[in-house]
C-alpha positions as a LaTeX table, in Angstrom:
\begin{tabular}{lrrr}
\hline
Residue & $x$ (\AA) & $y$ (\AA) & $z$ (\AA) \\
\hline
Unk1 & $-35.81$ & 55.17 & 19.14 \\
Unk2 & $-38.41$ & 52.98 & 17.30 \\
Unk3 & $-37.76$ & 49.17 & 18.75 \\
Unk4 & $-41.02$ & 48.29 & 20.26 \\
Unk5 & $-41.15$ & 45.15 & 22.75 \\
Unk6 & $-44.13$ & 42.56 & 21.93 \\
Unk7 & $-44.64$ & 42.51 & 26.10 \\
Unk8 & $-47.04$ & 45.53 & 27.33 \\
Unk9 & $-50.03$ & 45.69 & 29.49 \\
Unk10 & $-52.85$ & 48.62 & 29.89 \\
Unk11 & $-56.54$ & 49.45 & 30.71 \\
Unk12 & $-59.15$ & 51.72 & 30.24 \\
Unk13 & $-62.53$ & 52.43 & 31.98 \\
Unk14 & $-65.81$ & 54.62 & 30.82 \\
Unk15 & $-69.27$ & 55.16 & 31.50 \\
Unk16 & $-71.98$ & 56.16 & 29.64 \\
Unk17 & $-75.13$ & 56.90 & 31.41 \\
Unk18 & $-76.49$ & 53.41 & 33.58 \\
Unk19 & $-73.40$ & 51.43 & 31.44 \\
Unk20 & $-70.26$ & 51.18 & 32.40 \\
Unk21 & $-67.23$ & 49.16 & 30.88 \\
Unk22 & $-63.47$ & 48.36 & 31.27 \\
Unk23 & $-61.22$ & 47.32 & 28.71 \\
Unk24 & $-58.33$ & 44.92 & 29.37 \\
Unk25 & $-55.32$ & 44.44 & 26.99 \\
Unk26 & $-52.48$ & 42.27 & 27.41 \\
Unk27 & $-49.64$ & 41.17 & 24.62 \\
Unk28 & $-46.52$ & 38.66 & 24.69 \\
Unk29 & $-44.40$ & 37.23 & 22.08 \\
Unk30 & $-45.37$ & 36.18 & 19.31 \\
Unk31 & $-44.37$ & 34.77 & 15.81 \\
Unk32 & $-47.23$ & 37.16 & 14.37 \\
Unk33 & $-49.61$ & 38.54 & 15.27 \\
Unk34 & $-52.67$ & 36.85 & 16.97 \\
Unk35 & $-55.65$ & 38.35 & 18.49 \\
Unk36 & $-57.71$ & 36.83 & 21.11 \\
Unk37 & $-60.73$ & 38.73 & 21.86 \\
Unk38 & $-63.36$ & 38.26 & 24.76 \\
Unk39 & $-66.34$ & 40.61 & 24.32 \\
Unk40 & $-69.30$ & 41.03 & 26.75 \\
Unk41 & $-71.99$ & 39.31 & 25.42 \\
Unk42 & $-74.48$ & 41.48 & 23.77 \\
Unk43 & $-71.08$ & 43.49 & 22.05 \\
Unk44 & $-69.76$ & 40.53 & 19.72 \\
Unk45 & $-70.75$ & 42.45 & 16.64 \\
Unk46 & $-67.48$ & 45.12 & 17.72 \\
Unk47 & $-65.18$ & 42.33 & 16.87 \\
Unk48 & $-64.04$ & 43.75 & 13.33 \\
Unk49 & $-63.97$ & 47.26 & 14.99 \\
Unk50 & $-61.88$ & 45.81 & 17.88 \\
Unk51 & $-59.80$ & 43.99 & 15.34 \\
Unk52 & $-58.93$ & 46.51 & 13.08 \\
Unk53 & $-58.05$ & 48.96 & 15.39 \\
Unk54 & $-55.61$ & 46.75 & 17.13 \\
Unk55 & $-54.30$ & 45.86 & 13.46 \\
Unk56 & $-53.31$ & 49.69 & 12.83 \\
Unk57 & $-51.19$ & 49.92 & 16.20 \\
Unk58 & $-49.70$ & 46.42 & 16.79 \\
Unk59 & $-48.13$ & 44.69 & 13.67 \\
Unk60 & $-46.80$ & 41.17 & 15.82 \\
Unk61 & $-47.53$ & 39.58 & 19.04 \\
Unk62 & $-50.04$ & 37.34 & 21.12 \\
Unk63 & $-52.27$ & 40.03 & 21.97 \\
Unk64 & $-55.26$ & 39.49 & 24.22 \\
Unk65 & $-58.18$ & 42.12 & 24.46 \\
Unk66 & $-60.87$ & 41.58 & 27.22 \\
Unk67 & $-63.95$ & 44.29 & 27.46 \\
Unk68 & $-66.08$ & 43.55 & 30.70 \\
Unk69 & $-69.74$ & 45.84 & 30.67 \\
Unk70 & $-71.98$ & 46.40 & 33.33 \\
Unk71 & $-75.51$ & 48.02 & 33.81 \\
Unk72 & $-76.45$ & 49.45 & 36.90 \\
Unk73 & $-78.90$ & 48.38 & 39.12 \\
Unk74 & $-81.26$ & 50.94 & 39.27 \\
Unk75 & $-81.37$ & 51.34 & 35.43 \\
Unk76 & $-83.41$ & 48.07 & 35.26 \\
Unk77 & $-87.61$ & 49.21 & 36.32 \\
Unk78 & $-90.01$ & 46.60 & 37.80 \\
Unk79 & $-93.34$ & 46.78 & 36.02 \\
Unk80 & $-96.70$ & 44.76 & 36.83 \\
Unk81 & $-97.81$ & 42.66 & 33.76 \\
Unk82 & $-101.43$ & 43.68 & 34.44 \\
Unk83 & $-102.60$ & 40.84 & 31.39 \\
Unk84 & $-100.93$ & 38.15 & 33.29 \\
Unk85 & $-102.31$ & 39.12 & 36.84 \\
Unk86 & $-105.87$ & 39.65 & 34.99 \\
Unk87 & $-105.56$ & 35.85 & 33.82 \\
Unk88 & $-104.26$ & 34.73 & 37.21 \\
Unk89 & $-107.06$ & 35.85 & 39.38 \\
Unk90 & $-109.40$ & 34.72 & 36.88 \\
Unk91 & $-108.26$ & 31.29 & 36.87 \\
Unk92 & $-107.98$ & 31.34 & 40.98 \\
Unk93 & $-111.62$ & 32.80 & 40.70 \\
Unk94 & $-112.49$ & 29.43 & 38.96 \\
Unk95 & $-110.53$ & 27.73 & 41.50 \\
Unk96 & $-112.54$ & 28.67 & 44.37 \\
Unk97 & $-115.54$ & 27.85 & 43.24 \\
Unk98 & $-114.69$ & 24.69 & 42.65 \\
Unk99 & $-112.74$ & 24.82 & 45.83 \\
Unk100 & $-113.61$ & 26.93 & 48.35 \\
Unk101 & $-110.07$ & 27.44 & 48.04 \\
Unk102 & $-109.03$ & 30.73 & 50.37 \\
Unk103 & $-108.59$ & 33.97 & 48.74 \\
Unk104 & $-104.75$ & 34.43 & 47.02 \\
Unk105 & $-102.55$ & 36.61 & 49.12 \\
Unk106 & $-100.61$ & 39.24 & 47.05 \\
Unk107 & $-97.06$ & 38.45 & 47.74 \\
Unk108 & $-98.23$ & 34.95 & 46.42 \\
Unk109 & $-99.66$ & 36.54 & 43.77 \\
Unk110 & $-96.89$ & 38.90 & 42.90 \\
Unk111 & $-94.32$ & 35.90 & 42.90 \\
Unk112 & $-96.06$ & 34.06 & 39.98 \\
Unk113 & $-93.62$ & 33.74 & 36.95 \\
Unk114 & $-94.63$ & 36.58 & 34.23 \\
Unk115 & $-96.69$ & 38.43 & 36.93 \\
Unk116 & $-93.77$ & 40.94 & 37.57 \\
Unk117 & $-91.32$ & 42.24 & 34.58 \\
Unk118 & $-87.81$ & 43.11 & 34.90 \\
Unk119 & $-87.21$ & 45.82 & 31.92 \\
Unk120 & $-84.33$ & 47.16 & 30.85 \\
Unk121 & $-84.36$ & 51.27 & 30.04 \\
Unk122 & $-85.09$ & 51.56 & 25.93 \\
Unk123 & $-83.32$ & 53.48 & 24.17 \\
Unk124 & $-82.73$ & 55.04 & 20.32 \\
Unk125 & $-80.75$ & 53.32 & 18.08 \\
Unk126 & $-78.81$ & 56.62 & 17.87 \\
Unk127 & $-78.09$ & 56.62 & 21.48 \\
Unk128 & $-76.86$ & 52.53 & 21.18 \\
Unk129 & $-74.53$ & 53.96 & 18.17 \\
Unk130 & $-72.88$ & 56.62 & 20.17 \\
Unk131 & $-72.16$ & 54.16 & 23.42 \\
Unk132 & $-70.71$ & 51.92 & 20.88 \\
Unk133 & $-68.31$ & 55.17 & 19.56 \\
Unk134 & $-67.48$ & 56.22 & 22.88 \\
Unk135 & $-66.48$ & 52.57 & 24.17 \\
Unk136 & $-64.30$ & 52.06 & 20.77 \\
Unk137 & $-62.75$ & 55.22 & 22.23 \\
Unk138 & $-62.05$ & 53.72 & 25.03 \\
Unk139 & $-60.43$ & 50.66 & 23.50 \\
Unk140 & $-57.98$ & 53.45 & 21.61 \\
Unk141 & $-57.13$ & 55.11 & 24.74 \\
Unk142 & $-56.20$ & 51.03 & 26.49 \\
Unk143 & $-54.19$ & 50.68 & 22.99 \\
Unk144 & $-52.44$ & 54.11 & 23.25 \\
Unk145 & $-51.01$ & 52.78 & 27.17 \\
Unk146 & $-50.22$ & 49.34 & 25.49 \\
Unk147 & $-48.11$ & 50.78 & 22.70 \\
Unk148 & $-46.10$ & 53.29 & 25.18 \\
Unk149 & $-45.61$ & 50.14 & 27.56 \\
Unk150 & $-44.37$ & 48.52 & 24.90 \\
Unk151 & $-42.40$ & 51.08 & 23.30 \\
Unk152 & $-40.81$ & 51.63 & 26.64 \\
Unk153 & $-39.94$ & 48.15 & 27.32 \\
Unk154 & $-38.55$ & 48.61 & 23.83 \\
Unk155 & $-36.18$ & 50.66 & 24.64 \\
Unk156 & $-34.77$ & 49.33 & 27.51 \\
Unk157 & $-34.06$ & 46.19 & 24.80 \\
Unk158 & $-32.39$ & 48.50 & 22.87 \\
Unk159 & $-29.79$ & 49.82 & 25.63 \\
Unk160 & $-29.15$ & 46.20 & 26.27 \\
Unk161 & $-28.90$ & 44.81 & 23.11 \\
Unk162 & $-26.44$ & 48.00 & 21.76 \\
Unk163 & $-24.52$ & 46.70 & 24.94 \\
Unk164 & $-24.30$ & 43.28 & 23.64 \\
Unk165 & $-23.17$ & 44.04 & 19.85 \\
Unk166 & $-20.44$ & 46.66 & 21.66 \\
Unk167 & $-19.79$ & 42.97 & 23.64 \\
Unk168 & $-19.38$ & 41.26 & 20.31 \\
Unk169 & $-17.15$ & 43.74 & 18.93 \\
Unk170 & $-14.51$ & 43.82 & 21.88 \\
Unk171 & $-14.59$ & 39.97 & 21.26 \\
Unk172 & $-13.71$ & 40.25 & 17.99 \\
Unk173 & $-11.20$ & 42.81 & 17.83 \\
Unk174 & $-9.46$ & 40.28 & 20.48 \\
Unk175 & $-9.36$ & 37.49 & 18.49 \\
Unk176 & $-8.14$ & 39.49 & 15.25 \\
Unk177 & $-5.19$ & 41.11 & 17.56 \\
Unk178 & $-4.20$ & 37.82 & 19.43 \\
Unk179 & $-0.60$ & 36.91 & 18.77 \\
Unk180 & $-1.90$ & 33.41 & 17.74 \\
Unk181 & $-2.84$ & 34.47 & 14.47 \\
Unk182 & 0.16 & 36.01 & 13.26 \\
Unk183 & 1.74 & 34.07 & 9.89 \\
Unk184 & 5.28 & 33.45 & 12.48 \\
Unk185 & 2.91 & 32.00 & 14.93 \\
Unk186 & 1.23 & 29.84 & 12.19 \\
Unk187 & 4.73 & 28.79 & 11.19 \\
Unk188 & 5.64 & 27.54 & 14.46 \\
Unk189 & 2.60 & 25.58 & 14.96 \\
Unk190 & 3.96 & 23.98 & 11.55 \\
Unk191 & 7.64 & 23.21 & 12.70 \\
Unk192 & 6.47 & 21.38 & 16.13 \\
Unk193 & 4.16 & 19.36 & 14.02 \\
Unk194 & 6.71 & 18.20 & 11.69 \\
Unk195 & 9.45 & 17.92 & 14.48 \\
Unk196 & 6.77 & 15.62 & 16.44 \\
Unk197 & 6.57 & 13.57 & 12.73 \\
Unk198 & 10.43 & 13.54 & 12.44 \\
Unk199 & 10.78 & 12.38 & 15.68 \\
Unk200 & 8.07 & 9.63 & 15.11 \\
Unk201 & 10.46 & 8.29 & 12.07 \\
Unk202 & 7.04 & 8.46 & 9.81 \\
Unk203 & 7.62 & 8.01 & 6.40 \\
Unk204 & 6.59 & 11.39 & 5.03 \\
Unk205 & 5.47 & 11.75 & 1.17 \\
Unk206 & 6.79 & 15.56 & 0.14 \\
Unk207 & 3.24 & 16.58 & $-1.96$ \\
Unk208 & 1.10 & 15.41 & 0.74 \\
Unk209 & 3.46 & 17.10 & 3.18 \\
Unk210 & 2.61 & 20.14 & 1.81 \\
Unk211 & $-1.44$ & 19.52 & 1.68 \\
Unk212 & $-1.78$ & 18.88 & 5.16 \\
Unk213 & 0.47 & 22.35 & 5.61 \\
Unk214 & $-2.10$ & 24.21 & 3.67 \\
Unk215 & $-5.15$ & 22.65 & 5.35 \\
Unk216 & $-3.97$ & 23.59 & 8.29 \\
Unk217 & $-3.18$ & 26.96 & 7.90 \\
Unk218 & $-6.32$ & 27.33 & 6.47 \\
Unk219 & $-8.11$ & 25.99 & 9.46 \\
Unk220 & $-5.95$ & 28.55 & 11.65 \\
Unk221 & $-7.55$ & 31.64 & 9.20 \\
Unk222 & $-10.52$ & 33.01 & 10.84 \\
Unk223 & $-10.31$ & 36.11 & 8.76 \\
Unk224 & $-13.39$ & 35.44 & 6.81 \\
Unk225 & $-15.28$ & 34.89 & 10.25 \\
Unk226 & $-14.43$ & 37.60 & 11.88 \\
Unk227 & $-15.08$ & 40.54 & 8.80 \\
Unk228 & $-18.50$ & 38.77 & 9.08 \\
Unk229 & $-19.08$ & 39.21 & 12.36 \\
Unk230 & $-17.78$ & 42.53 & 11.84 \\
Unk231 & $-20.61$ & 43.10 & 9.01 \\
Unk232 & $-23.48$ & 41.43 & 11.34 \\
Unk233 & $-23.14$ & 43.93 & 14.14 \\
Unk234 & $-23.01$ & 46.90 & 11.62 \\
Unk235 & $-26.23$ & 45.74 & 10.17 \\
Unk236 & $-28.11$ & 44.98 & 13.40 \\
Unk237 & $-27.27$ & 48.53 & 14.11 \\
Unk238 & $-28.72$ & 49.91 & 11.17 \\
Unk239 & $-31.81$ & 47.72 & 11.99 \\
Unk240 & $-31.75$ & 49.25 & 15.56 \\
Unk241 & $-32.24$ & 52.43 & 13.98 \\
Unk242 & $-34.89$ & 51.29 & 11.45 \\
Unk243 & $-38.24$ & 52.54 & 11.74 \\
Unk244 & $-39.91$ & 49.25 & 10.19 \\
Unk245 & $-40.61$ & 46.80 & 12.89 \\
Unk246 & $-37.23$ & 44.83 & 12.98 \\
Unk247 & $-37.88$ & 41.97 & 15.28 \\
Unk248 & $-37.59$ & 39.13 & 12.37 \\
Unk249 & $-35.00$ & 40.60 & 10.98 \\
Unk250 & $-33.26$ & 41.12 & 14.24 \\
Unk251 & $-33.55$ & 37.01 & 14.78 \\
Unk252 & $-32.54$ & 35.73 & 11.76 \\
Unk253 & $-29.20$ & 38.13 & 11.90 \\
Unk254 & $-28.67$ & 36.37 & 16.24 \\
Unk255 & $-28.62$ & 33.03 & 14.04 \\
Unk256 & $-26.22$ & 34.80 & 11.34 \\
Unk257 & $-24.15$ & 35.45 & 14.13 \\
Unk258 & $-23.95$ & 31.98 & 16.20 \\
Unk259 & $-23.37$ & 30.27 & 12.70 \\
Unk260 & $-20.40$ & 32.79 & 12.29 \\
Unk261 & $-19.61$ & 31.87 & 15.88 \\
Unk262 & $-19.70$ & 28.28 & 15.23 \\
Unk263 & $-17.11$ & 28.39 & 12.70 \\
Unk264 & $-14.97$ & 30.51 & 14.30 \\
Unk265 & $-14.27$ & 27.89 & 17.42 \\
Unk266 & $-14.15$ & 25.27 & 15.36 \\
Unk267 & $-11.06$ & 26.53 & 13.17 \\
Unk268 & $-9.95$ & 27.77 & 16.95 \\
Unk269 & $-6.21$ & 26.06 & 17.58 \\
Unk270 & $-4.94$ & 27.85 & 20.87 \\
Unk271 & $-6.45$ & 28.44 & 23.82 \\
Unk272 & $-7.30$ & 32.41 & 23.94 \\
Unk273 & $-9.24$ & 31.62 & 20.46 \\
Unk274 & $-11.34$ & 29.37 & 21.93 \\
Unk275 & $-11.66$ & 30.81 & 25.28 \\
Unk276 & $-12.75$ & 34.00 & 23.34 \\
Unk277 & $-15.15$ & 31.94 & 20.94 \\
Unk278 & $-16.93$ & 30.48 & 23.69 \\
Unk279 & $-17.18$ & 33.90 & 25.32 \\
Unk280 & $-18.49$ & 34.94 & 21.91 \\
Unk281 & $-21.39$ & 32.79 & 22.07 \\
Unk282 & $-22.37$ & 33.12 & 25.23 \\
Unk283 & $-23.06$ & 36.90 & 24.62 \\
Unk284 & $-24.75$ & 36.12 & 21.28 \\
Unk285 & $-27.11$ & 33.44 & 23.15 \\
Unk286 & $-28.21$ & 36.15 & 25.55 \\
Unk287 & $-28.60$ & 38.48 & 22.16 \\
Unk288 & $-30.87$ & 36.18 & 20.62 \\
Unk289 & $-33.14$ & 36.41 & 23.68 \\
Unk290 & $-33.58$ & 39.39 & 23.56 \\
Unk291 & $-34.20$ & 40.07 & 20.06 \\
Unk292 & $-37.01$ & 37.66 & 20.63 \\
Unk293 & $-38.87$ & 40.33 & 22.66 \\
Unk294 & $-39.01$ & 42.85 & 19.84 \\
Unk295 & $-41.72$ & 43.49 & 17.61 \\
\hline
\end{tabular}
C-alpha cells in the first residue's frame, strides 16, 4: 500500500554533552507543500539542511518543524574579571579620599556589572560540526515517525475509500438494471404523454411530434453516464495502487465523478433513478473528503 495521508505527528529528543534538544514535527493538508520552520536561535543557519531533508520525505502538505535546545546549567562557569575589579577599587580608592567614604564590602563589589562573567564552555569548531550532524540525525529519526504516522493514517484512507468506490459501483449497477430503463418502459412513458396530449385536444404537428419523442428518450439514456462512472472507479483504483503520490489526481477524478453524477439525476425520470442518484452523490461527497487527506 503506498497512499500516504498529509496528517501525521512525531518527535525526537538527543543530547550531546551539556546540550540537549527536541524536535517537533507536525503536518496537515495542504495544496503543496509548505514548510514552516522555528529554529532555536543560535541554529538558523540549519534551515536549508532542515529543508531539504523534509523535501526528500514529504512531497505535499502544511508541514511545521519546531527544534527547541537547551544548555545545562552547570555547563555555564562564573569567572572574576580581575581588569574590571582592578579598575573598580581603584576608582573607590579615589573615592575615599575625597570622601572618607567607608571601605566597599565584597558582595557590593562582586555585584558591579562586568565584575563577574557568565561564560559559556568553548569548544572546537569540529566538536560544533558534529552536534550539528548528530541533531540533523535527530530531525531524520522525528521525520522517519512522521512518514509511518502518515503512511498509516494512509492506509486506513485507503480501506475507506476502496469501500466507497465498491459503494459507487453497487449504485451503478442499480441504476443500469432498474426496470425504468428498459426501451418498453421508455415506450410507455411515451404513450401516457401523448394520451395526456390527446386528451388535452392539442393540436399536434406530426415532425415536431416526433422531436420531442427523441429528446426525450434521449434524456431517459443514462448509458453514457454510467460507462463513465464505470471508467472513474477503475481508474481511481489503479491510482490507489500507484506508487506516485496520487492525492491530486485522486481530487480531480471525486470532481470527475460528481460531474458524472450531476448529469445522471438530471436526465433521472422515475423515482428509483433519482433516489439512487442522490444516493450516488452523497457517497461521492464523502469520497472527495477523503481524497483530500492524501498526499
Amino acid at each position: 500500500m503506498t497512499i500516504k495521508s498529509m496528517t501525521g505527528f512525531a518527535r525526537a529528543d538527543g543530547t550531546d554533552g551539556p546540550v540537549s534538544w527536541h524536535w517537533e514535527l507536525r503536518s496537515v493538508n495542504g495544496r503543496g507543500l509548505d514548510l514552516r520552520m522555528r529554529l532555536a536561535p543560535g541554529f538558523e543557519a540549519l534551515e536549508p539542511r532542515v529543508r531539504e531533508a523534509v523535501a526528500k520525505r514529504i512531497s505535499r502538505g502544511s508541514v511545521s518543524v519546531n527544534l527547541n535546545v537547551k544548555r545545562s546549567e552547570g555547563a555555564t562557569e562564573i569567572r572574576l574579571n580581575e581588569s574590571a575589579l582592578r579598575q573598580v577599587l581603584a576608582a573607590m580608592a579615589r573615592l575615599q579620599a575625597m570622601t572618607e567614604a567607608a571601605p566597599p564590602r565584597a558582595e557590593a563589589l562582586l555585584g558591579i556589572r562586568g565584575v563577574l562573567e557568565f561564560v559559556e564552555p568553548q569548544e572546537s569548531e569540529a566538536e560544533a560540526r558534529a552536534r550539528v550532524e548528530t541533531m540533523l540525525a535527530g530531525l531524520a529519526q522525528a521525520l522517519d515517525g512522521m512518514v509511518g504516522a502518515r503512511a498509516a493514517e494512509g492506509r486506513r484512507l485507503e480501506a475507506v475509500i476502496r469501500e466507497q468506490l465498491a459503494a459507487i459501483e453497487r449504485l451503478v449497477a442499480t441504476v443500469a438494471a432498474l426496470p425504468a430503463r428498459t426501451t418498453e418502459a421508455v415506450r410507455q412513458r411515451l404513450r401516457e404523454q401523448l394520451a395526456r396530449l390527446f386528451e388535452a385536444g392539442a393540436p399536434l404537428d406530426e415532425a415536431r411530434l416526433y422531436q420531442e419523442a427523441a429528446m426525450l428518450a434521449t434524456r431517459a439514456d443514462v448509458e453514457e453516464e454510467l460507462k463513465r462512472l464505470g471508467a472513474h472507479v477503475a481508474a481511481a483504483r489503479e491510482l490507489l495502487a500507484s506508487p506516485e503520490p496520487a492525492g491530486r489526481r485522486l481530487d480531480f477524478l471525486a470532481q470527475e465523478f460528481n460531474r458524472e453524477a450531476n448529469t445522471l439525476c438530471s436526465k433521472a425520470n422515475d423515482a428509483d433513478t433519482t433516489r439512487a442518484g442522490l444516493e450516488l452523490k452523497a457517497v461521492i461527497d464523502q469520497m472527495r473528503e477523503q481524497v483530500q487527506n492524501i498526499e
